[in-house]
ROGUTOR-855705 format. One record per atom (N, C-alpha, C): x, z, y. Coordinates in steps of 0.001 Angstrom, whole numbers, padded with zeros to 6 digits, always signed. Each point is the difference from the previous one (the first is absolute). Last residue first. Layout:
N
XZY
...
//
This chain:
138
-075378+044369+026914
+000667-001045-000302
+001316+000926+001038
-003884+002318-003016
-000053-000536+001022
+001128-000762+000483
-003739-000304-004195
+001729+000833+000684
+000622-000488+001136
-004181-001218-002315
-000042+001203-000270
+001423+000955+000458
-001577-004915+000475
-000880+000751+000762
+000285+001327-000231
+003117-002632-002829
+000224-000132+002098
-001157+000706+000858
+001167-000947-005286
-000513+001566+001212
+000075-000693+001100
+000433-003634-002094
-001139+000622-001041
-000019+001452+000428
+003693-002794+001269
-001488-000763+000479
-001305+001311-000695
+004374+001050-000790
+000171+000240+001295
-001409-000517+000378
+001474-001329-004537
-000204+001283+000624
-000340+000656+001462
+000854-004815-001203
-000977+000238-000520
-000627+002140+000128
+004641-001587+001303
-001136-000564+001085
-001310+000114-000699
+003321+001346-002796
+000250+000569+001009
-001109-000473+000883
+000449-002544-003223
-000744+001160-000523
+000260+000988+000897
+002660-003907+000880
-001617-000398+000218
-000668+001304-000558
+004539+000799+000217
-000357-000358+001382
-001742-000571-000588
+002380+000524-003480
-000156+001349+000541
-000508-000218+001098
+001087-003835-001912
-000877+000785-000551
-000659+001106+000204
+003772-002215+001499
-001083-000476+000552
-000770+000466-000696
+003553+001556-000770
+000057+000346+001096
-001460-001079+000515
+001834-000379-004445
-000730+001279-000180
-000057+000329+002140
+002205-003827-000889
-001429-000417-000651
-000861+001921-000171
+004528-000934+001672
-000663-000851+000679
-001482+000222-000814
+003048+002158-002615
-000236+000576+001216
-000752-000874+001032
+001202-001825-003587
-000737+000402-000769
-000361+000991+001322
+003073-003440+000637
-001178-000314+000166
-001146+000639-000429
+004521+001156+000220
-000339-000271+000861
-001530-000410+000173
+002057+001093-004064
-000159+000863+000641
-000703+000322+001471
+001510-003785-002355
-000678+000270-001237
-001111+002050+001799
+004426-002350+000895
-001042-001203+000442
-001392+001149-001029
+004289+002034-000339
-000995-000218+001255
-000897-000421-000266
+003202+001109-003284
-000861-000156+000150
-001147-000017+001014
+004723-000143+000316
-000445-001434-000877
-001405+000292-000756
+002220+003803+003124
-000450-001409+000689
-000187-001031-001141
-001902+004630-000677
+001625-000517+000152
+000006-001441+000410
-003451+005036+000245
-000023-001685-000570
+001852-000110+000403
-002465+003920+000801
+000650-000262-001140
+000464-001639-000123
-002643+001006+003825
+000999+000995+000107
+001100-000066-001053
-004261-001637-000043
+000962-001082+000717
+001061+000979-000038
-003400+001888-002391
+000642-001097-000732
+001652-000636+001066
-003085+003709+001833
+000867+000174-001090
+000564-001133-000664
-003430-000993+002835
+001567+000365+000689
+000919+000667-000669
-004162-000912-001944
+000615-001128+000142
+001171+000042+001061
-003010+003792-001523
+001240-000754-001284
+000376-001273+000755
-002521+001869+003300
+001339+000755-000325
+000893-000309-001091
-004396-002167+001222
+001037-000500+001166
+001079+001144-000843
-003727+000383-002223
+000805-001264-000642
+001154-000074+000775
-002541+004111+000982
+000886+000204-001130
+001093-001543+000031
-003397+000076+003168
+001318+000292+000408
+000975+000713-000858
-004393-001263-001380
+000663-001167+000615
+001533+000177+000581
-002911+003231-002011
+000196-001117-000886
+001056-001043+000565
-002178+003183+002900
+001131+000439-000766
+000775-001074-000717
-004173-000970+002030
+001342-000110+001234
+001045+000643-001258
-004281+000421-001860
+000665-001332-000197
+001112+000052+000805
-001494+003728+000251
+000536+000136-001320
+000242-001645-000538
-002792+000874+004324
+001652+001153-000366
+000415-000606-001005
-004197-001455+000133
+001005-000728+000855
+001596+000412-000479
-003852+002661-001555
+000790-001314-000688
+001044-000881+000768
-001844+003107+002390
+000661+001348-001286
+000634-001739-001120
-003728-000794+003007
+001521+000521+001183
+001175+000726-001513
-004221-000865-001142
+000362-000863+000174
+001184+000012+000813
-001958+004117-001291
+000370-001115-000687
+000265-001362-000120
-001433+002403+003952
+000710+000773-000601
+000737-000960-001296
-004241-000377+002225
+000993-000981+000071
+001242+000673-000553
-004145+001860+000051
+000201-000885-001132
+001706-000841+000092
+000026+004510+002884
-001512-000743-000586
+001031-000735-001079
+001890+003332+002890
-000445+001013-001230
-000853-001437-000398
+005101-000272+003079
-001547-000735-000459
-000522+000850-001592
+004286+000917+002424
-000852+000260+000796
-001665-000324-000271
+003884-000822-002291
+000408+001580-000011
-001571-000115+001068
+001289-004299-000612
-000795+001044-001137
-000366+001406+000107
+002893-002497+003713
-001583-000473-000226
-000375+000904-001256
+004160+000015+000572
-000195+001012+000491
-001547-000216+000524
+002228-002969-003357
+000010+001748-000196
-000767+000791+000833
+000961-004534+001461
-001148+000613-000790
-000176+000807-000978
+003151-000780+003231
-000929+000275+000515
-001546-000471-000958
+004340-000299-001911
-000482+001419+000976
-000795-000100+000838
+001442-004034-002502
-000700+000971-000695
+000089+002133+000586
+001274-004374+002185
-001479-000109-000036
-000533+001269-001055
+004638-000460+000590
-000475+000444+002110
-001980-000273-000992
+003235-001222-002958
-000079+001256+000379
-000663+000826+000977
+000366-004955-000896
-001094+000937-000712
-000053+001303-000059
+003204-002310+002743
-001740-000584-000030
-000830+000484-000655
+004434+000435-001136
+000043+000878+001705
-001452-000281+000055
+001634-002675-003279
-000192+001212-000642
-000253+000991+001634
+000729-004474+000654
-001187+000284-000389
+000102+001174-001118
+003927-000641+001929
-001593-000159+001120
-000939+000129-000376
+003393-000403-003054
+000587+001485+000240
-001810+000193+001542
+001125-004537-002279
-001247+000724-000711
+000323+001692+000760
+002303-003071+002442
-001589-000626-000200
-000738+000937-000795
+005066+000468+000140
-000810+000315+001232
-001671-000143+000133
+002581-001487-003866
+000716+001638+000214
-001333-000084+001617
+001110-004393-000472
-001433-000129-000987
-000246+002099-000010
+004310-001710+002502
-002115-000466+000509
-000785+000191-001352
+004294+001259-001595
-000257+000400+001582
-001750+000066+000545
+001784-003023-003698
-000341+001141-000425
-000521+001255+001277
+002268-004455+001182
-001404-000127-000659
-000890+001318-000294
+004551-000136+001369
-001074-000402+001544
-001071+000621-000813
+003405-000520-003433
-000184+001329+000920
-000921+000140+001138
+001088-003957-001906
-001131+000700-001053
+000013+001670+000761
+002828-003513+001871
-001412-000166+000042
-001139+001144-000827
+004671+000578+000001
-000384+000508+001334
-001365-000412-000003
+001805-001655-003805
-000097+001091-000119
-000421+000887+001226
+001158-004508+000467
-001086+000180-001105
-000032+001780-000245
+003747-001651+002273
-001006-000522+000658
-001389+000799-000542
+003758+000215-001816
-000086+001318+000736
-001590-000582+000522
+002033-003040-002722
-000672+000745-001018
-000413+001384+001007
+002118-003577+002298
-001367-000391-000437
-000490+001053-000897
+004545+000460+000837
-000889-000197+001643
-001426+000122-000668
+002881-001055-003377
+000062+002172+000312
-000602-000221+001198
+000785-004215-000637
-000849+000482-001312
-000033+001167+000523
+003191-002028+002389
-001754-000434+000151
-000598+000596-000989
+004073+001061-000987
-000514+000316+001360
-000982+000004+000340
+001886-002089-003481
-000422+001048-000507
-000436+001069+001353
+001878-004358+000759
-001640-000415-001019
+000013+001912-000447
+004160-000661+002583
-000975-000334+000677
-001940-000513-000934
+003719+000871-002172
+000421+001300+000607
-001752-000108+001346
+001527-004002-002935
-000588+000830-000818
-000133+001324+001036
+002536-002989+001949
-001622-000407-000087
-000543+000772-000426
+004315+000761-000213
-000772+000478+001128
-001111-000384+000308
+002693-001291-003748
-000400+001553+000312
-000882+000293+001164
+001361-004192-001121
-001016+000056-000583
-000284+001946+000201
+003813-002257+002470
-001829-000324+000578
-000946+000649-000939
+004287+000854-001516
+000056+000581+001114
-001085-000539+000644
+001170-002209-003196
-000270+001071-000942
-000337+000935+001167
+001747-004000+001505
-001247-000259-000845
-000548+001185-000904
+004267-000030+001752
-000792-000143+001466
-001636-000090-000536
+003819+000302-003284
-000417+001277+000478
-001029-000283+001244
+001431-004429-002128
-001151+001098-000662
+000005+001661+000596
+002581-003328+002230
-001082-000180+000199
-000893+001138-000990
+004672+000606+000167
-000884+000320+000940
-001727-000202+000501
+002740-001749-004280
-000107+001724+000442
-000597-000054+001242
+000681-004170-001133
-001024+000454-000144
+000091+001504-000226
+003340-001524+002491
-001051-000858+000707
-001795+000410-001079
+004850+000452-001210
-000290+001226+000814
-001283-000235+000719
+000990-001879-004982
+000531-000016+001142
-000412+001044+000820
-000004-000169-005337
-000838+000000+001173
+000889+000000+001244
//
């Protein structure tokens, strides 16, 4: 081997490193990328149901403190409500328990199972709220 292809091949072994150096870069960029996303993600979705657990809390004292006060029929119906609002802000809590556990390659699965128990809760939430509204005061 002459000196001409020594040099060339170390010069050629010396791009391919640094390409490679530079492709494992971008990669560790993009894989942070993705992971900051899922962190956003989890975040906002952490905030939405933790609200609507604040929502039902705030509704279910003041209709505690409605019962405590009501001797008629309605009573029991106020008494079911309660105990549906519970129900509900049982699902919102296992489901912030989950996100909490979750690990990022099972997001997506996770992500959408919280998206979906947060609308759920939110319409049986509003269905609750519709149905005392004459009986509690707002």
């Amino acid at each position: 081997m002459n000196k001409f292809t020594i040099v060339l091949s170390l010069l050629l072994a010396s791009l391919i490193t640094q390409c490679s150096q530079r492709s494992d870069k971008k990669i560790e960029e993009a894989q942070e990328s993705v992971a900051q996303d899922i962190r956003n993600e989890r975040d906002d979705i952490k905030k939405d149901l933790q609200s609507l657990r604040d929502d039902i809390n705030d509704r279910l004292d003041k209709l505690s403190a409605k019962i405590e006060k009501t001797t008629d029929q309605s009573k029991a119906e106020l008494e079911h409500s309660k105990q549906t609002l519970i129900s509900e802000r049982d699902k919102v809590e296992r489901k912030l328990d989950e996100i909490d556990k979750a690990s990022d390659d099972k997001w997506d699965d996770i992500q959408q199972g919280a998206r979906n128990t947060a609308d759920e809760v939110k319409v049986e939430f509003e269905k609750v709220k519709a149905s005392i509204k004459d009986k509690v005061d707002e």
